[in-house]
Biopython code that builds the backbone (N, CA, C, O; Angstrom):
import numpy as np
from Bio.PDB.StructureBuilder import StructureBuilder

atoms = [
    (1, "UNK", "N", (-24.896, 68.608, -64.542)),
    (1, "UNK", "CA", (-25.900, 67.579, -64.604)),
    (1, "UNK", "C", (-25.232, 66.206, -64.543)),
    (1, "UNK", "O", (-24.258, 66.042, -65.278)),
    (2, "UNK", "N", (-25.668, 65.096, -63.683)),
    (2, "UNK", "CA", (-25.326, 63.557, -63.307)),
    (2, "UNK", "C", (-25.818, 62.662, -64.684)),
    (2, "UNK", "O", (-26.983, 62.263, -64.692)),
    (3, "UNK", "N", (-25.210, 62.447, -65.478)),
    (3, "UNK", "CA", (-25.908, 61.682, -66.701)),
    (3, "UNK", "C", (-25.444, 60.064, -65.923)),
    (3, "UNK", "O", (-25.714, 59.050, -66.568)),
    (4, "UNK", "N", (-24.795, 59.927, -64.627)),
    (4, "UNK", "CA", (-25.265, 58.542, -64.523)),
    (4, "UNK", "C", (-26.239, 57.532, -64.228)),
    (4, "UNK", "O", (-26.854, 57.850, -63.210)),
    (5, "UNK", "N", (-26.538, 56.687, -64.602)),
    (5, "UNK", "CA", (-27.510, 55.745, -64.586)),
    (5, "UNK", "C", (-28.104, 55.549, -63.018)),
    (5, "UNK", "O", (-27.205, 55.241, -62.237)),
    (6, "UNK", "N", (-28.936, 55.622, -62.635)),
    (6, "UNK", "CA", (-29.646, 55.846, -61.295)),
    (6, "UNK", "C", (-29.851, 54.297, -60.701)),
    (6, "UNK", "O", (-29.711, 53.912, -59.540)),
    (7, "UNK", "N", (-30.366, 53.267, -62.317)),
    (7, "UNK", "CA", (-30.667, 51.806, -61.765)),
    (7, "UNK", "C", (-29.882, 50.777, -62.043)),
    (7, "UNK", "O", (-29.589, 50.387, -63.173)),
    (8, "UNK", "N", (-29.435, 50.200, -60.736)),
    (8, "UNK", "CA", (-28.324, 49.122, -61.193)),
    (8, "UNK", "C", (-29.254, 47.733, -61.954)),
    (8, "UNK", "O", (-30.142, 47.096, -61.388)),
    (9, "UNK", "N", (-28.707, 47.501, -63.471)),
    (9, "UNK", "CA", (-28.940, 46.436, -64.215)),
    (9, "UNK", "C", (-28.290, 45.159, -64.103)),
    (9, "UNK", "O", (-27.266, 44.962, -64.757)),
    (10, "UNK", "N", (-28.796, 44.199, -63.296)),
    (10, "UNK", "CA", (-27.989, 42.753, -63.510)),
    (10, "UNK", "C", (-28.137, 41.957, -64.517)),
    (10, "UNK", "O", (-29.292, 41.724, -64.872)),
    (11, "UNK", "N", (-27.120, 41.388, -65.175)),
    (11, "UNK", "CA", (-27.407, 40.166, -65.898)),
    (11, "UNK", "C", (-26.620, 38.710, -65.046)),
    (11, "UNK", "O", (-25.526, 38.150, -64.976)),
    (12, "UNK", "N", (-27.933, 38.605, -64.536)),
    (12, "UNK", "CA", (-27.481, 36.965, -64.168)),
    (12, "UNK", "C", (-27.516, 35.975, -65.310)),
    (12, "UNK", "O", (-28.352, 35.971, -66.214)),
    (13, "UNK", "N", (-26.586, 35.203, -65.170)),
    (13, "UNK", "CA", (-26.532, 33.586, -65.819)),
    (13, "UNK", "C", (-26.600, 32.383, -64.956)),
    (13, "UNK", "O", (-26.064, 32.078, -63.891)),
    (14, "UNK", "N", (-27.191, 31.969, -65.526)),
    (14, "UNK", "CA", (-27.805, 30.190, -64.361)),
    (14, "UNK", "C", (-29.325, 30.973, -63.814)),
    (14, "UNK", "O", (-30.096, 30.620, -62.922)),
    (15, "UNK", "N", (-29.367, 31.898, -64.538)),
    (15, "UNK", "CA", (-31.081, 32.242, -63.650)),
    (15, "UNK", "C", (-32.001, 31.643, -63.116)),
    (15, "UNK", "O", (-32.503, 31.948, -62.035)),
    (16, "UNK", "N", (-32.555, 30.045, -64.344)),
    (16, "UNK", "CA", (-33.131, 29.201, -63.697)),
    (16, "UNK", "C", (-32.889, 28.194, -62.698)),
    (16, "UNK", "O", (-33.731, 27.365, -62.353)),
    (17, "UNK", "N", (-31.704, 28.285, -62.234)),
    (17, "UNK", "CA", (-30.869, 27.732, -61.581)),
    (17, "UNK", "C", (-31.378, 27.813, -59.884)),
    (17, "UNK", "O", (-32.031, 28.835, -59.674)),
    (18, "UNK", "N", (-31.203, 26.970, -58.719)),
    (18, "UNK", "CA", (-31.392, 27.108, -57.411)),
    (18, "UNK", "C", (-30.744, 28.449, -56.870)),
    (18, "UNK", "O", (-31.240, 29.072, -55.930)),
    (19, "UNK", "N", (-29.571, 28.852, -57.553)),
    (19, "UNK", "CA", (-28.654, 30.056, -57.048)),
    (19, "UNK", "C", (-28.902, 31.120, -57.669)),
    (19, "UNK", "O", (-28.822, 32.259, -57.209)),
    (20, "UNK", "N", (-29.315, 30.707, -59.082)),
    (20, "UNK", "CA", (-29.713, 31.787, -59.843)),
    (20, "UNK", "C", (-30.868, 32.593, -59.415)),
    (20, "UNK", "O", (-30.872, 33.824, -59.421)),
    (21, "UNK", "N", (-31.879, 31.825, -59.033)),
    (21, "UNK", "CA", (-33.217, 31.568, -58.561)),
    (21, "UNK", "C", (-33.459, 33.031, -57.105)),
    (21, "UNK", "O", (-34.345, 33.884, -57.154)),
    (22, "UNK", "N", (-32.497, 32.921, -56.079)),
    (22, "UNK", "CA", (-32.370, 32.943, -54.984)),
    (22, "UNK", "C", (-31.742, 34.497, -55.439)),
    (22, "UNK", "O", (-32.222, 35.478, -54.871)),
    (23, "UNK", "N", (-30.834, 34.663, -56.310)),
    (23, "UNK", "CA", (-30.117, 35.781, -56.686)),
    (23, "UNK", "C", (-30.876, 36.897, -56.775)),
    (23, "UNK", "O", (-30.804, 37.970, -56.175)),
    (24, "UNK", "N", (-31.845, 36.370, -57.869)),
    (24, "UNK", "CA", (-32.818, 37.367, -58.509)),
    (24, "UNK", "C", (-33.524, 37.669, -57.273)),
    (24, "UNK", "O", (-33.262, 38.841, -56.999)),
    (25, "UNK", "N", (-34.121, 37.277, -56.595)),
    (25, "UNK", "CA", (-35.046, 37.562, -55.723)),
    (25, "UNK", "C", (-34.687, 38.583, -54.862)),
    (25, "UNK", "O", (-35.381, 39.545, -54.532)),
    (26, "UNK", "N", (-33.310, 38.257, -54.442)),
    (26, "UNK", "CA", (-32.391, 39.430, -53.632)),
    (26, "UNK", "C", (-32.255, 40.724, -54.262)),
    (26, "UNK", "O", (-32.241, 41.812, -53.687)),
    (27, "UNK", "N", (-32.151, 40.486, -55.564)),
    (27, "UNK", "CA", (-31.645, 41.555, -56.088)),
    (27, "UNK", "C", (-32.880, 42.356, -56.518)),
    (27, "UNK", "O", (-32.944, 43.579, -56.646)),
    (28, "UNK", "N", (-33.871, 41.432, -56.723)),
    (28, "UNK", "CA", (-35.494, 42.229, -57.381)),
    (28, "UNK", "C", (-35.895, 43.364, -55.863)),
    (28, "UNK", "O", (-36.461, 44.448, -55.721)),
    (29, "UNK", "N", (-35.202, 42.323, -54.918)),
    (29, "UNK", "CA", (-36.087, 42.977, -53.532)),
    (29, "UNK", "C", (-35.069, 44.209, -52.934)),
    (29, "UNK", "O", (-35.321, 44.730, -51.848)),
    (30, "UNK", "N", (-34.073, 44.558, -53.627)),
    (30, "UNK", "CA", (-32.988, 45.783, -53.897)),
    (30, "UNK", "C", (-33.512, 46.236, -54.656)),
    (30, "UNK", "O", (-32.568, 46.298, -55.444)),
    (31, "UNK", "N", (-34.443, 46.740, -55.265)),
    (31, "UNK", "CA", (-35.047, 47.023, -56.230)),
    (31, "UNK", "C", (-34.078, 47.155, -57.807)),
    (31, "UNK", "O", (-34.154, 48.170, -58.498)),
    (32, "UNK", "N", (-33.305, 46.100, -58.146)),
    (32, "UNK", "CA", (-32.542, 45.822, -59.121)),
    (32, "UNK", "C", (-33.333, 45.564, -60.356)),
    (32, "UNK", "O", (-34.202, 44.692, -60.358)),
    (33, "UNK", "N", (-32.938, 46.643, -61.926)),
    (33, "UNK", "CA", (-33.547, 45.324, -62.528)),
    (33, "UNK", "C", (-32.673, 44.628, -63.161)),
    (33, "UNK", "O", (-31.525, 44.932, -63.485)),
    (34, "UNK", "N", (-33.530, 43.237, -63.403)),
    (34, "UNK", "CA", (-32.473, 42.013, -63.905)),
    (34, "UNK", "C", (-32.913, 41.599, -64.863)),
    (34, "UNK", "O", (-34.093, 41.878, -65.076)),
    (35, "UNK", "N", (-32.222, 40.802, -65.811)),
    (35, "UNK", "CA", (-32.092, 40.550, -67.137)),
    (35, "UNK", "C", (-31.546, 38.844, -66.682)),
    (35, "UNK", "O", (-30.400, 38.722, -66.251)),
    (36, "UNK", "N", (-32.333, 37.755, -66.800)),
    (36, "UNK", "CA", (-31.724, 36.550, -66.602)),
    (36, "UNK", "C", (-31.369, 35.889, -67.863)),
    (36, "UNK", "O", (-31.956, 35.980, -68.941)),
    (37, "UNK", "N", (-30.367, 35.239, -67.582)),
    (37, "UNK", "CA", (-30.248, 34.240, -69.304)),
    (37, "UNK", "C", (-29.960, 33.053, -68.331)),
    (37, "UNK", "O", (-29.457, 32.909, -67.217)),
    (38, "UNK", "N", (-30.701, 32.031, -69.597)),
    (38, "UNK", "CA", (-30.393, 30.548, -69.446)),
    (38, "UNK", "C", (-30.111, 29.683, -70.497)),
    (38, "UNK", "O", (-30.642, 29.947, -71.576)),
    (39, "UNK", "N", (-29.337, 28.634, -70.413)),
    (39, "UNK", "CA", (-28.655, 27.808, -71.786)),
    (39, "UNK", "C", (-30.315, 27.104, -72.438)),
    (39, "UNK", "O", (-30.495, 26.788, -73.614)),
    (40, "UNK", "N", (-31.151, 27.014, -71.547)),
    (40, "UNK", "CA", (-32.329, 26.230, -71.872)),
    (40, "UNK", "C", (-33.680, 27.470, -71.164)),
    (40, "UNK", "O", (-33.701, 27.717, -69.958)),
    (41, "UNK", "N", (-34.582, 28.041, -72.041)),
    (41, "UNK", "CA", (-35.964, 28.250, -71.292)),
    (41, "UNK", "C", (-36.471, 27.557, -70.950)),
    (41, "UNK", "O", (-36.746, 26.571, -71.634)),
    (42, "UNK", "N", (-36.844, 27.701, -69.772)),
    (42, "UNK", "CA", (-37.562, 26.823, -68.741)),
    (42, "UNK", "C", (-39.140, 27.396, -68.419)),
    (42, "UNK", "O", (-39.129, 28.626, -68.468)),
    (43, "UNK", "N", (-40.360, 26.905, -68.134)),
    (43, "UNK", "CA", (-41.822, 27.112, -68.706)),
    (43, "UNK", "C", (-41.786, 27.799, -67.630)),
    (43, "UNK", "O", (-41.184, 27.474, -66.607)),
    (44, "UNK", "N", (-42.577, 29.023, -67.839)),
    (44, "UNK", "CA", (-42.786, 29.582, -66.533)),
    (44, "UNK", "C", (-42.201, 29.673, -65.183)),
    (44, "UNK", "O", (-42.627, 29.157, -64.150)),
    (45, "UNK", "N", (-40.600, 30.807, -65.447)),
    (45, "UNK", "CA", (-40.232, 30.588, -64.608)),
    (45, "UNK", "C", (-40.574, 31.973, -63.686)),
    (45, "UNK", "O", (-40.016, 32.101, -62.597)),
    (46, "UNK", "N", (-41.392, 32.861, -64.116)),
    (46, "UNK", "CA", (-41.875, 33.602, -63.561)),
    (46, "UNK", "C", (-41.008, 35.303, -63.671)),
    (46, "UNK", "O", (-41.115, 36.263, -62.908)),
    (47, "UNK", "N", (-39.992, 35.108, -65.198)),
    (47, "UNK", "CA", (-38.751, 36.022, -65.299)),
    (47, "UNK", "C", (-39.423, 36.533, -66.647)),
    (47, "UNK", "O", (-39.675, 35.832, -67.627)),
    (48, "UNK", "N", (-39.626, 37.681, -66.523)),
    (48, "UNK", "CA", (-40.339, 38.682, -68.086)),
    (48, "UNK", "C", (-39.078, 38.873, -68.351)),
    (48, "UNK", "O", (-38.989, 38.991, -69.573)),
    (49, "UNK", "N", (-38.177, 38.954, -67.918)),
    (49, "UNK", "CA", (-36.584, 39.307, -68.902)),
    (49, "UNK", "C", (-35.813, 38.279, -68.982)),
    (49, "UNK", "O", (-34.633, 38.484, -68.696)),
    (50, "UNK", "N", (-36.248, 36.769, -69.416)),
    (50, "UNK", "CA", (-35.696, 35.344, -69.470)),
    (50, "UNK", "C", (-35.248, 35.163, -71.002)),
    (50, "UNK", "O", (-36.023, 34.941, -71.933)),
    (51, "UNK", "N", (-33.987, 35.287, -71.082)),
    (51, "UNK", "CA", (-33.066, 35.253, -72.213)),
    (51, "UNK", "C", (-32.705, 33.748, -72.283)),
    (51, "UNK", "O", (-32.222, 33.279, -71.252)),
    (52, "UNK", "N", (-32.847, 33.013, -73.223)),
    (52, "UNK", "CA", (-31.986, 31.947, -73.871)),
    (52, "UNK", "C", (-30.610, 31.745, -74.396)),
    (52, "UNK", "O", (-30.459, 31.785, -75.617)),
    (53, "UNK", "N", (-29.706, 31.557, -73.711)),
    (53, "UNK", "CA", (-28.793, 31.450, -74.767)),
    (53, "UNK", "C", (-27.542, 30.641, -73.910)),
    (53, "UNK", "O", (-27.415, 30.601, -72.687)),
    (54, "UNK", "N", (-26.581, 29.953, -75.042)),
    (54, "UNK", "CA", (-25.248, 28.859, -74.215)),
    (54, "UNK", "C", (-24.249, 29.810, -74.467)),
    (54, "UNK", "O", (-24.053, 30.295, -75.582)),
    (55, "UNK", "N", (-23.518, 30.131, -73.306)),
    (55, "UNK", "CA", (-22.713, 31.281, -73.275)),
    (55, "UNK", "C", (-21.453, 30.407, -73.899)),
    (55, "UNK", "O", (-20.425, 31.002, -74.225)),
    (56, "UNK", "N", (-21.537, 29.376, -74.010)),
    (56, "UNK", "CA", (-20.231, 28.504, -74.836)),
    (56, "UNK", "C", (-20.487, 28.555, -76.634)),
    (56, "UNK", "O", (-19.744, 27.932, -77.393)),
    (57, "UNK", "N", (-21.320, 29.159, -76.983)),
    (57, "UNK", "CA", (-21.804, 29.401, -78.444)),
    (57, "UNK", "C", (-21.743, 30.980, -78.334)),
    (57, "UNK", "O", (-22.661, 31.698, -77.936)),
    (58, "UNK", "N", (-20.497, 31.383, -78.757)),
    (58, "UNK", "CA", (-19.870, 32.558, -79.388)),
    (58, "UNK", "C", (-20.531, 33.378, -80.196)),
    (58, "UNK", "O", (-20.502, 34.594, -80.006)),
    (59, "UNK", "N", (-21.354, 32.705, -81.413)),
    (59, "UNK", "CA", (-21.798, 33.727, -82.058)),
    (59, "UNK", "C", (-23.485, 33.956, -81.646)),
    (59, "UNK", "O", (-24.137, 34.978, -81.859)),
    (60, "UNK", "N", (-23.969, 32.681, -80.992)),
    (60, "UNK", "CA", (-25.137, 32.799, -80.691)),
    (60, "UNK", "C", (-25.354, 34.064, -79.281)),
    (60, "UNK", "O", (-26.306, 34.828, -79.121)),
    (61, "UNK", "N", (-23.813, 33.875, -78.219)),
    (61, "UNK", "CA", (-23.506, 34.843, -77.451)),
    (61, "UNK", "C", (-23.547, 36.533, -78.183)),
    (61, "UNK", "O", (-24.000, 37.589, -77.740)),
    (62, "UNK", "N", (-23.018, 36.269, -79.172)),
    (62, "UNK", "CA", (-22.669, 38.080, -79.685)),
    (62, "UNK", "C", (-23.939, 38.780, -80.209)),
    (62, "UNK", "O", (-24.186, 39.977, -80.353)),
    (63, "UNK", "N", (-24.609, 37.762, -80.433)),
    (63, "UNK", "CA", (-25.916, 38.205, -81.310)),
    (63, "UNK", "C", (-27.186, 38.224, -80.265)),
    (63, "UNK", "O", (-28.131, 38.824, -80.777)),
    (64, "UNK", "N", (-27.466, 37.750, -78.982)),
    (64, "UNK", "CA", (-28.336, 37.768, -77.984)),
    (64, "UNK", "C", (-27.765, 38.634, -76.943)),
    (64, "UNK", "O", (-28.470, 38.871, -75.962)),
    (65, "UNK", "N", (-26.600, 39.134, -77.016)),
    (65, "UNK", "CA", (-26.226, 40.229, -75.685)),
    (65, "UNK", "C", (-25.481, 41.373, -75.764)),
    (65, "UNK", "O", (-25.021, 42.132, -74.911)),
    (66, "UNK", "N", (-25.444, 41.331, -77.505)),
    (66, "UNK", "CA", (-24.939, 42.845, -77.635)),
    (66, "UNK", "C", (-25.508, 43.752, -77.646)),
    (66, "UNK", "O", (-24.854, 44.779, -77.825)),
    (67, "UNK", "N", (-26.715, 43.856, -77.502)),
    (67, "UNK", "CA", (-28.017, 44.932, -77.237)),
    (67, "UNK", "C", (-27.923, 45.124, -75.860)),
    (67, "UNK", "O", (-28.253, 46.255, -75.504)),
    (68, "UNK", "N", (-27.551, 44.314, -74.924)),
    (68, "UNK", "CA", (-27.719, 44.406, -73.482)),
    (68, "UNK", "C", (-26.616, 45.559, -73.107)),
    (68, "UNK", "O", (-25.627, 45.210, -72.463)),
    (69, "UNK", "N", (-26.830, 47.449, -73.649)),
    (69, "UNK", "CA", (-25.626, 47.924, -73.612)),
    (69, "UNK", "C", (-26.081, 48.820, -72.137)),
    (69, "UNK", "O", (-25.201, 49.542, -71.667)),
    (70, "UNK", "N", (-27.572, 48.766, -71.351)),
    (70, "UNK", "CA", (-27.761, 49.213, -69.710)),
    (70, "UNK", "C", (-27.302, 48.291, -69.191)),
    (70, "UNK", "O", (-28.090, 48.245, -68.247)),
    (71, "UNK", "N", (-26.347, 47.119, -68.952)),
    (71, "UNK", "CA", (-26.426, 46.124, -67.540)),
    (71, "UNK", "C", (-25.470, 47.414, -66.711)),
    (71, "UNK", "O", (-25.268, 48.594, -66.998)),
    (72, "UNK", "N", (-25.172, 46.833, -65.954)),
    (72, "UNK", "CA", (-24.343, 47.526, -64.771)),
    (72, "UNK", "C", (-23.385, 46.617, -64.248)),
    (72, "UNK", "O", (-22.251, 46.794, -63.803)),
    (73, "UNK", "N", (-24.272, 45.337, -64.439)),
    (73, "UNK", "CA", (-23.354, 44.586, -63.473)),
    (73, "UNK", "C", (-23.503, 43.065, -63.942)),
    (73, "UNK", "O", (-24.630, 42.611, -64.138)),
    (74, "UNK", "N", (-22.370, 42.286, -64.121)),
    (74, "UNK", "CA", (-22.760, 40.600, -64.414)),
    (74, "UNK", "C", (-22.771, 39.576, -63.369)),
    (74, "UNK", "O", (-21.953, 39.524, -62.450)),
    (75, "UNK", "N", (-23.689, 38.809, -63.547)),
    (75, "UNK", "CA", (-23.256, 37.693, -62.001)),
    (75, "UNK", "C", (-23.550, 36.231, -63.151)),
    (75, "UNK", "O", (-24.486, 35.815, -63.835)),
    (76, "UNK", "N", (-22.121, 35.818, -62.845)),
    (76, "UNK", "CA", (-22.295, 34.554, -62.754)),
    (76, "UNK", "C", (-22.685, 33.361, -61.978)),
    (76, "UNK", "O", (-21.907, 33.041, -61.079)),
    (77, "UNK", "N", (-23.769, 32.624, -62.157)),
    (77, "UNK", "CA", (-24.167, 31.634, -61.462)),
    (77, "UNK", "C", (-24.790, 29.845, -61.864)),
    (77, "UNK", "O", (-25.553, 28.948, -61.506)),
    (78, "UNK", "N", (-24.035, 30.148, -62.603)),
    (78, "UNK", "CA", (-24.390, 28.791, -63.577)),
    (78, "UNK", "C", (-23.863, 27.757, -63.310)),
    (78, "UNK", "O", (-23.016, 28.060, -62.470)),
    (79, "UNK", "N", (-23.806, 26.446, -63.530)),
    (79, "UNK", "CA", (-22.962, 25.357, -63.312)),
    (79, "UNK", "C", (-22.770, 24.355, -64.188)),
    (79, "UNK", "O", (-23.814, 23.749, -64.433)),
    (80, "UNK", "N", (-21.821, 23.961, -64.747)),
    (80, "UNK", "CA", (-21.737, 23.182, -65.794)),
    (80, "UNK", "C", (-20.560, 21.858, -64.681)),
    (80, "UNK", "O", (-19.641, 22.009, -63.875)),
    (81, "UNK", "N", (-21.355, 20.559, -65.315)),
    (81, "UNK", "CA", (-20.834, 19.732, -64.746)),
    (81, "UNK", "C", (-20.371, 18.540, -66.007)),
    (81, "UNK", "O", (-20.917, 17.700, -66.722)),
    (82, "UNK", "N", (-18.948, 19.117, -65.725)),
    (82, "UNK", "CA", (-17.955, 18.630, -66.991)),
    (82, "UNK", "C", (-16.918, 18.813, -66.762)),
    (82, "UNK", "O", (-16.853, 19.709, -65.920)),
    (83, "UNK", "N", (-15.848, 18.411, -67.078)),
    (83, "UNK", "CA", (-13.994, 18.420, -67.028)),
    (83, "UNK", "C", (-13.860, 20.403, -67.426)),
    (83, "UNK", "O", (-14.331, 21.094, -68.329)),
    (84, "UNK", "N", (-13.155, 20.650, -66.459)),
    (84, "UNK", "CA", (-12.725, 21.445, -66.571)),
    (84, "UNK", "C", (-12.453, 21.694, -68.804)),
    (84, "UNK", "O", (-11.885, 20.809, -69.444)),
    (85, "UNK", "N", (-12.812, 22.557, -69.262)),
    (85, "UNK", "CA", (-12.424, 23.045, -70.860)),
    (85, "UNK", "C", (-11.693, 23.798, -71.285)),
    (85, "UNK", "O", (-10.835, 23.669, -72.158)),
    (86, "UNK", "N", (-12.204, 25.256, -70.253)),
    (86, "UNK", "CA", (-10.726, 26.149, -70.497)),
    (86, "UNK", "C", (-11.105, 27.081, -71.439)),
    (86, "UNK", "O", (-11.990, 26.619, -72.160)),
    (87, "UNK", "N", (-10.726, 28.433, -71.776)),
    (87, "UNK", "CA", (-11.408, 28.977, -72.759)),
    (87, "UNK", "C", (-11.514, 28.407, -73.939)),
    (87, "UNK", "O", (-10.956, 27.348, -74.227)),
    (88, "UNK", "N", (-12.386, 29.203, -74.861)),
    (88, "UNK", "CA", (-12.513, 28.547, -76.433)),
    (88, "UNK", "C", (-12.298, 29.066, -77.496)),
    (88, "UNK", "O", (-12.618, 28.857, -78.666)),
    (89, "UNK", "N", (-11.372, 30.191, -76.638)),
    (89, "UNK", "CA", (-10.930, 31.415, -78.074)),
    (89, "UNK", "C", (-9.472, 31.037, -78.582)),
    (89, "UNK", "O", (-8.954, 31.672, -79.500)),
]
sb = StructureBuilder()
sb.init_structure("model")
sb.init_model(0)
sb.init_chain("A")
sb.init_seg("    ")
for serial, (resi, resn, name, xyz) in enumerate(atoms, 1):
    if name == "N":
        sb.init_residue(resn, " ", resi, " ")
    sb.init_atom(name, np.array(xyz, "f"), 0.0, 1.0, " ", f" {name:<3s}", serial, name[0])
structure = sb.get_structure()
């Protein structure tokens, strides 16, 4: 018996984003499902799986995506426009 997972799970970041935006759509129309997070909810962005959270806040990170244990797959697409920081561990 195949106990592997049949549906690929994305978690995009920058979801509400122009790229983010464009991602999902590709991937919804692959019949993907997706899980979006954003540093800010944004009103109606038309995403039933629209997660909040600043992936630069560590514990607010561990506590909003450690349940997320179906993704399959991560896409980053976010953009932060700031001096290079560098990790924060």
């Amino acid at each position: 018996m195949n106990n592997r997972q049949e549906t690929n799970v994305a978690l995009v970041a920058g979801a509400t984003g122009i790229v983010g935006q464009q991602l999902i759509r590709a991937l919804t129309a692959q019949h993907w499902q997706v899980i979006s997070l954003s540093r800010q909810r944004q009103p109606d962005q038309g995403q039933s799986d629209l997660l909040s959270v600043d992936l630069l806040d560590q514990q607010q990170s561990n506590r909003v995506l450690s349940a997320l244990t179906q993704v399959t797959h991560i896409f980053y697409s976010a953009w932060l426009n700031a001096p290079d920081i560098g990790p924060r561990w």
